[in-house]
N, C-alpha and C positions, 0 to 999 in steps of 0.2 A: 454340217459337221456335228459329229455326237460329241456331247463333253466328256472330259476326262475324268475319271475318278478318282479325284482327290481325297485328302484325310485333312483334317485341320487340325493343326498342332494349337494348344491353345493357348498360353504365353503366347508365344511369338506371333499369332495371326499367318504363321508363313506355311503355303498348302505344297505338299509334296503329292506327289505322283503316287499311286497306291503300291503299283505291282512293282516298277523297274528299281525305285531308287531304295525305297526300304528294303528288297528282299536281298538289294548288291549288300547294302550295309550291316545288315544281319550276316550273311554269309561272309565276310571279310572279319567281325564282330568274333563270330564264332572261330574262323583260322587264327585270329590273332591270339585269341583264350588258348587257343589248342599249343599252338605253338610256344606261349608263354610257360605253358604247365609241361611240355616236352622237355624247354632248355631248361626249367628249373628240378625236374626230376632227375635229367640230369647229373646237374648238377651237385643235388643229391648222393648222386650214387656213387660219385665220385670220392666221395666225402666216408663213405660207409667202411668199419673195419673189415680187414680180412676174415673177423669169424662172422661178421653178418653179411658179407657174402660168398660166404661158405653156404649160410643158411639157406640164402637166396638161391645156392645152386649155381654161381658165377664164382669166375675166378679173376685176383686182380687186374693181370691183362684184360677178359675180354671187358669188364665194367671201365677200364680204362679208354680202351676204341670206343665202347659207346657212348664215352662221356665227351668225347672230344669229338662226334659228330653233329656237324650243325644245327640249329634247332629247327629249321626246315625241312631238313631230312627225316622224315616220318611220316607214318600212315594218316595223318591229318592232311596231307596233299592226297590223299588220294581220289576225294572226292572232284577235283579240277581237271582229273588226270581222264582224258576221249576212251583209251583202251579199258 
């Protein structure tokens, strides 16, 4: 049997797996950020007067449906997505 390529964390002495476990944690890392900075834009915008989304090109309604869609709901899943 060939070893596994490990990294060693150096605090802890505890060896992870190189490729399967860091690259899940990274990429879970990065949707979690994504998705953080979606519902909080958001929520933002929700927040914003009517003349600065005027400015924006938006009108109360539609800032209002996109404020109220989930914070999942965005182009940050679409890297998960087969098609």
């Amino acid at each position: 049997m060939g070893s596994i390529d490990t990294i060693a964390l150096r605090r802890s002495g505890l060896r992870l797996p190189r490729s399967g476990v860091l690259q899940l944690l990274s990429a879970l890392l990065t949707l979690g950020l994504a998705w953080y900075h979606t519902g909080r834009t958001r929520k933002q915008l929700s927040k914003l007067s009517d003349e600065a989304l005027r400015d924006l090109g938006l009108t109360r309604s539609a800032a209002e449906e996109e404020a109220l869609r989930p914070f999942w709901d965005s182009r940050a899943t679409d890297i998960f997505r087969p098609w």
